[in-house]
N, C-alpha and C positions, 0 to 999 in steps of 0.2 A: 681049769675054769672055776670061778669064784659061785657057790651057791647065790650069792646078794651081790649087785654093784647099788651103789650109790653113786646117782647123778647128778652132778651141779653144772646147770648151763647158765655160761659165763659171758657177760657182755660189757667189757669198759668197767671193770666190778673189783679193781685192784684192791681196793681199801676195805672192802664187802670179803673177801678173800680172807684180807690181812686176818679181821676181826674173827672171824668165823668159821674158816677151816681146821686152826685147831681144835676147837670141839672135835669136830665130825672125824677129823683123824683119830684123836684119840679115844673116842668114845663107838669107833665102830670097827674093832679087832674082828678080824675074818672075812671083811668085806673088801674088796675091790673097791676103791674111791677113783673117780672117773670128773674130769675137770673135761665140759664138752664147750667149746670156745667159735661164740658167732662172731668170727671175723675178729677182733677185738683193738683198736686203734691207742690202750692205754698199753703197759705195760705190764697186765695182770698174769698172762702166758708167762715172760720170765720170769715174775716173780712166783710162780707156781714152781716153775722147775728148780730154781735155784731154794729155797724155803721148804717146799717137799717133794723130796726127791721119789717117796713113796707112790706119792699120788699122777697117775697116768691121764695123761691129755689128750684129746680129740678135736682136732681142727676143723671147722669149716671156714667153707669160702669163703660165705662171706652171713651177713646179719638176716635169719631166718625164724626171728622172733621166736615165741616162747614154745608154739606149737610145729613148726617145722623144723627147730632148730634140736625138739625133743627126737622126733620122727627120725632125722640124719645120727644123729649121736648114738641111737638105742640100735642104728644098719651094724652098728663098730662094735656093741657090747655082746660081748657072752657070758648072759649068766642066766638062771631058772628066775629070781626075783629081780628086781629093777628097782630103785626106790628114788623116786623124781624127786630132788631139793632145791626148793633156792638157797642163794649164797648170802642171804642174811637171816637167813638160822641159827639158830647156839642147841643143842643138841646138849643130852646129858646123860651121866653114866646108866649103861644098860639099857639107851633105849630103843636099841633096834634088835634085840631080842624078843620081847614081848610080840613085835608085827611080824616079823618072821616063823615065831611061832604058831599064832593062826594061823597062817598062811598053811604050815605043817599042818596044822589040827585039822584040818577041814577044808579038802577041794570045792566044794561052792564056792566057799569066798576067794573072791578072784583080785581085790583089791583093800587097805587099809589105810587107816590115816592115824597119827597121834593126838594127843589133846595139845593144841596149839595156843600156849598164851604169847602175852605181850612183851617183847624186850626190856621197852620202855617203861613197861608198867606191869610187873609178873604177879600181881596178886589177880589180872583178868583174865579174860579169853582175849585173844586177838584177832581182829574182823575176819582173816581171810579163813576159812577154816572153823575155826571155838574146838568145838569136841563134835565135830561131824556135820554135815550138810543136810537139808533139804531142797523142798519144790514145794510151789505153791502150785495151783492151777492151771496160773498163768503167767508161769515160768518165774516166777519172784525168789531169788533164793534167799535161804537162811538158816540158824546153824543151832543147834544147842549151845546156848552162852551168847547168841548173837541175832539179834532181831532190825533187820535196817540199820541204824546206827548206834542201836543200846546195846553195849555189852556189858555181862552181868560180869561182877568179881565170882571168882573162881574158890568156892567153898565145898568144893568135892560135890556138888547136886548133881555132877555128869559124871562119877567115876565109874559107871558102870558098862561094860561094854554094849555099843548098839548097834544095829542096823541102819544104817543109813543111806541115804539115795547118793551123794557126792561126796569124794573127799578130795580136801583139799589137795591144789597140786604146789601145795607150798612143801610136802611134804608127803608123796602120794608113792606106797609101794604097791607095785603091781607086779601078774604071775605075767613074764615077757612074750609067750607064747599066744595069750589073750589078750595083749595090746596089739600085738600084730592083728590076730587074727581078726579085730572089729576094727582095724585099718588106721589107727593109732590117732590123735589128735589131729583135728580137720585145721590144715594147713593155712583155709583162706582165713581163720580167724585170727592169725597172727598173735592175736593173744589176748587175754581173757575169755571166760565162758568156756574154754575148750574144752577142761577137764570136766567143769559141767556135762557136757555133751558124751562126752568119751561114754563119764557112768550113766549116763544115760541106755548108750546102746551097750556099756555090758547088762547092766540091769533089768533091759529087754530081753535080753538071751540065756535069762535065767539066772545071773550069776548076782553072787550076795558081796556087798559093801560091808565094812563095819570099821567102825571108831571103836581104839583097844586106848582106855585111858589110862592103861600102868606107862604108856611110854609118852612122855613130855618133852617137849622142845618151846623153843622161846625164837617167834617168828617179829622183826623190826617192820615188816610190809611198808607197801608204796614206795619202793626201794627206785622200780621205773616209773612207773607213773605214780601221782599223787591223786589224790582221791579226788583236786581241787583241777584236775585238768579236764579240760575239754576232751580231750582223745580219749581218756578213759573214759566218760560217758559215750561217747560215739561209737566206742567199741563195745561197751556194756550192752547199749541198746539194741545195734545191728546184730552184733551176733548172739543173745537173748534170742532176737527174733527169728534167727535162721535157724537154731535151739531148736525152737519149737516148732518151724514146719519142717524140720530134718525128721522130728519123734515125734511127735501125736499120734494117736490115734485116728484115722479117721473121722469117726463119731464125733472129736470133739475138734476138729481143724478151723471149723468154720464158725464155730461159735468161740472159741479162745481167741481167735485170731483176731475178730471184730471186738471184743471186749478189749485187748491188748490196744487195737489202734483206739480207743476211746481214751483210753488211760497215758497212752503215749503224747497224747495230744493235750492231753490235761498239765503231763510232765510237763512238755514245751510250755504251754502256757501260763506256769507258774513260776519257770526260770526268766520268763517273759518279763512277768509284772514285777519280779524283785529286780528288774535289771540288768540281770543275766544274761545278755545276746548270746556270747561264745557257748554256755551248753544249751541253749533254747536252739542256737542252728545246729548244734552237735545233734539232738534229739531228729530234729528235719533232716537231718544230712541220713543219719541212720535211719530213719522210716523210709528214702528215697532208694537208698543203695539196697535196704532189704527187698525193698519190689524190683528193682533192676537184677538183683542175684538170686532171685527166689527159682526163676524157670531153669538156673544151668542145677539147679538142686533136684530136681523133680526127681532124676535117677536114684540118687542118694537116698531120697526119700523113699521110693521103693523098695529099694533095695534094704534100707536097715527094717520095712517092716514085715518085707520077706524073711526077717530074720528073728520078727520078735517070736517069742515063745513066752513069755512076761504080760498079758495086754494089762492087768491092773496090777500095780506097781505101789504095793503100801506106802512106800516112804514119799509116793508124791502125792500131796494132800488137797484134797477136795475142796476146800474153803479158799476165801481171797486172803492174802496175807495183809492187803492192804487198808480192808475195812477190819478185821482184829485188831492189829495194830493202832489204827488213828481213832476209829469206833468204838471200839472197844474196848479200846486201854492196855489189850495184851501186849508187855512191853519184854517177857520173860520167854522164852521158848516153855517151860512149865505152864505158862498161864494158856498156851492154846488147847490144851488138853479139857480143859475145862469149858 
């Protein structure tokens, strides 16, 4: 058994594959490299096996999106680290040293992430990820390097390692033992927000995140969905919202929650007036299904806060993100500090 597997779940993703798995072969000697395949309709399975005969496949039935599809893949894997990828990464020499190594240094931290720039554009951060994750209040994420839709160029102002509330699952190693144990990625989110969620409830339970920026990789994002689709807001929004009645705190359920549907509303109503129907009903379609799935969660909800041992949680921050940003002018993750 491999101390690290590296996971790439693969969906229709031949040409994502082509581009990108040598990196990751060649740039991660000693690890198990693990191709986990939802169903896949292209021809990306043979061309795994026949192009690298190194790299070990895991089938599923069938298409179990980004959070179930991680769930089945990680029943098959044996190893102590795990390091969740997508397969439009380019990875670079040495970089899965550096997170492995934390991980040795120091049992609190239960999860890490790289400093994630741009394919396209490598002198930035790249949106999903930057150099580490937060949380606003009410639930707004955002990232060192990456504020809503500003991403700053990439002059080393992150290179230092941090604590952080999410990392991203574009590129997310975790101790395999502690994904189980907090029941791994919530399967109805099918995808987006989950890894949000995930560090969420390890974070609850004590355990420490952290962004190690010696190790870099170069993520292409909106590989499935594009940023410009309706599904992805639909999905951003509803599970955001199930985010945050799965983990709150009590004390603040009822007052985030009414702030969120104010703002939510405001969303729709701005996609509205540009035009927008398709994400103005995405926005209502997610406000809808979130009160329809809100009650089969109640347990959940219990249950992760029978489990926090964390209730204030630094890295989720107290202010609105929303009024910094547009108010304010803070356009820098540095400029909130201030």
């Amino acid at each position: 058994m491999s101390k690290v597997a590296v996971v790439i779940l693969n969906y229709n993703g031949e040409e994502m594959l082509g581009r990108f798995l040598p990196s990751v072969v060649g740039n991660s000697l000693g690890a198990d490299i693990i191709v986990a395949d939802n169903a896949s309709t292209d021809g990306s399975v043979a061309f795994v096996k026949e192009n690298f005969p190194s790299v070990k496949i895991v089938l599923l039935d069938r298409n179990y999106g980004f959070a179930g599809g991680y769930n089945r893949a990680l029943e098959k894997v044996a190893a102590d680290y795990v390091l969740l990828l997508n397969s439009d990464v380019e990875t670079t020499p040495g970089w899965l040293e550096p997170l492995v190594a934390l991980l040795d240094a120091d049992s609190s931290i239960v999860a890490c992430q790289p400093k994630i720039l741009d394919f396209k554009r490598k002198t930035h951060f790249e949106y999903a990820g930057a150099a580490g994750g937060f949380i606003d209040r009410y639930g707004y994420p955002y990232c060192r390097g990456r504020l809503f839709d500003t991403v700053e160029e990439d002059k080393g102002q992150y290179d230092v390692p941090c604590d952080i509330f999410w990392a991203t699952g574009a590129a997310f190693l975790v101790r395999a033992a502690a994904y189980r144990a907090a029941g791994g990625f919530d399967e109805c989110f099918f995808a987006h927000m989950e890894e949000i969620d995930l560090c969420w409830r390890l974070r609850s339970r004590g355990y420490r995140i952290v962004c190690e920026p010696r190790s870099v990789v170069y993520h292409v994002g909106g590989a499935t969905l594009s940023a410009g689709n309706p599904q992805k807001t639909y999905l951003n929004f509803r599970n955001n919202l199930l985010m945050l009645y799965k983990n709150l705190p009590s004390c603040e359920l009822g007052t985030v929650m009414r702030v969120r549907c104010l703002l939510d509303y405001v969303a729709a109503l701005k996609f509205a007036v540009t035009g927008d129907w398709l994400h103005c009903k995405a926005v209502l379609k997610a406000r809808r299904d979130y009160g329809r799935m809100k009650k089969e969660y109640s347990e959940v909800r219990s249950a992760n806060l029978a489990a926090t041992v964390a209730g204030d949680i630094k890295e989720r921050c107290g202010f609105m993100l929303l009024w910094r940003y547009y108010a304010c002018g803070s356009k820098r993750y540095s400029q909130l500090k201030k």
